[in-house]
C-alpha positions, 0 to 999 in steps of 0.5 A: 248172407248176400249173393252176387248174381248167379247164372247158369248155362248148359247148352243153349239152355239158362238153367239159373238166372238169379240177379239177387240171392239173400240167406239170412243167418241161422234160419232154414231156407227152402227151394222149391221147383219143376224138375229141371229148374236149376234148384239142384244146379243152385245147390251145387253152385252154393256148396262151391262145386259148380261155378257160376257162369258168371264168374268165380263163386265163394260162399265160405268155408266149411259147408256141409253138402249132400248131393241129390245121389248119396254115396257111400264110400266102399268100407264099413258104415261105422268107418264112413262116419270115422274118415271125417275124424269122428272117433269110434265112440263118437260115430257110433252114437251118431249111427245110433241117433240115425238108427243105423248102429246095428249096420256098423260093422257092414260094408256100406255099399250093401245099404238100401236107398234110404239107409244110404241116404241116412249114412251121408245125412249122419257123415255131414252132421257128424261136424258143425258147419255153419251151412248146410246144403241138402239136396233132396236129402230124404227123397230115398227115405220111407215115412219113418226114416223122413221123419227121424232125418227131419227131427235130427236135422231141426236138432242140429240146426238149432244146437248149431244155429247154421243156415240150412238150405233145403231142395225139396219136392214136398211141400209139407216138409217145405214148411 
């Protein structure tokens, strides 16, 4: 997938200034950067929510988005996997795959940081899209939680063959 150049200007400030951005299909891409270069301003522009200064941005439709800060939406876990359309069965395996079914039946703003984050990974792959942005999606996790979120994730990905673009501080989880 080929980009037209992207920019991005906050103040005075260039945030982003990409003359050229190439994605190839189905494989897992990694954005790497000091806080504060625009990989977060990327991930958004790439997942439609922030348009470019440069212009009007589409990728395609159907992109699977978590932003940096998950949310929760103000039910119960299990009901934050069904408004995607999932059905009850449905949703439950999948809060079983990221260990969160014993937390169903509560509301989901009394989840931790890291079980939060799990909940919004869970809620975008509970559906196939064939591109997935992830903004530090494992940031608010503990080693454990790291790992299940990663092996889910190269599950999905290659069950799928989506593209995968991954903001990330760790170099290990970069490779």
């Amino acid at each position: 997938m080929k980009l037209p150049p992207i920019t991005k200007i906050y103040g005075n400030r260039k945030v982003l200034d990409l003359p050229a951005l190439e994605l190839a299909d189905s494989t897992i891409h990694t954005i790497i950067g000091a806080n504060g270069s625009g990989k977060s301003t990327l991930a958004r522009i790439l997942a439609g929510v922030l348009q470019p200064d440069d212009g009007r941005f589409s990728c395609m439709d159907r992109v699977g988005y978590m932003p940096q800060r998950s949310y929760p939406f103000r039910m119960s876990v299990l009901h934050n996997l069904q408004i995607t359309g999932a059905g009850r069965e449905r949703a439950m395996k999948q809060l079983e795959t990221f260990g969160l079914a014993g937390l169903a039946h509560q509301s989901a703003k009394g989840l931790s940081g890291g079980e939060t984050a799990r909940l919004a990974l869970a809620r975008i792959l509970i559906e196939d899209h064939p591109l997935l942005i992830l903004d530090e999606p494992t940031a608010a996790m503990d080693v454990a939680a790291t790992l299940l979120a990663e092996k889910i994730l190269l599950e999905y990905q290659a069950r799928t063959s989506c593209t995968v673009v991954l903001v990330t501080h760790s170099l290990t989880q970069a490779r």
